[in-house]
C-alpha positions, -999 to 999 in steps of 0.1 A, spaced: 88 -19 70 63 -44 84 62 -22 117 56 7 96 26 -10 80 12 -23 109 15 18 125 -3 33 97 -29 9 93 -39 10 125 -38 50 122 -55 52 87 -80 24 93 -91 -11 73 -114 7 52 -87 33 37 -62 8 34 -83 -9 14 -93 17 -10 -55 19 -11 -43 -13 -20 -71 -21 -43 -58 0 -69 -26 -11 -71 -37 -48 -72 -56 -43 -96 -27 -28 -122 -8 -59 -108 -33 -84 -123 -40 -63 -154 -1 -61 -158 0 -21 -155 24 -27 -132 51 -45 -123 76 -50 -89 107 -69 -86 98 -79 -49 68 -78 -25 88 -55 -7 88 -30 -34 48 -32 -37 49 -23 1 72 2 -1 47 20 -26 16 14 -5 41 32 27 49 60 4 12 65 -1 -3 56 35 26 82 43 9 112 25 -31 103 37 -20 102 69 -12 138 79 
């Protein structure tokens, strides 16, 4: 998974993962959300990097 991040950030750019993540932090802190592992929060971030990127 780490190789996939490190791919589609490097395709999508700083500034769009940012907008990305931002989000999702956000409903982290505010406790809108909740994952069992960092590897689940990654996994969702993937999902979406997935879909901006084509």
């Amino acid at each position: 998974m780490l190789e996939l991040w490190t791919d589609r950030t490097e395709v999508l750019g700083a500034e769009m993962v940012g907008e990305m993540i931002a989000p999702r932090t956000r409903q982290v802190t505010n406790g809108g959300a909740h994952y069992d592992h960092a590897s689940d929060f990654l996994h969702v971030l993937l999902k979406e990097m997935e879909r901006h990127k084509h």
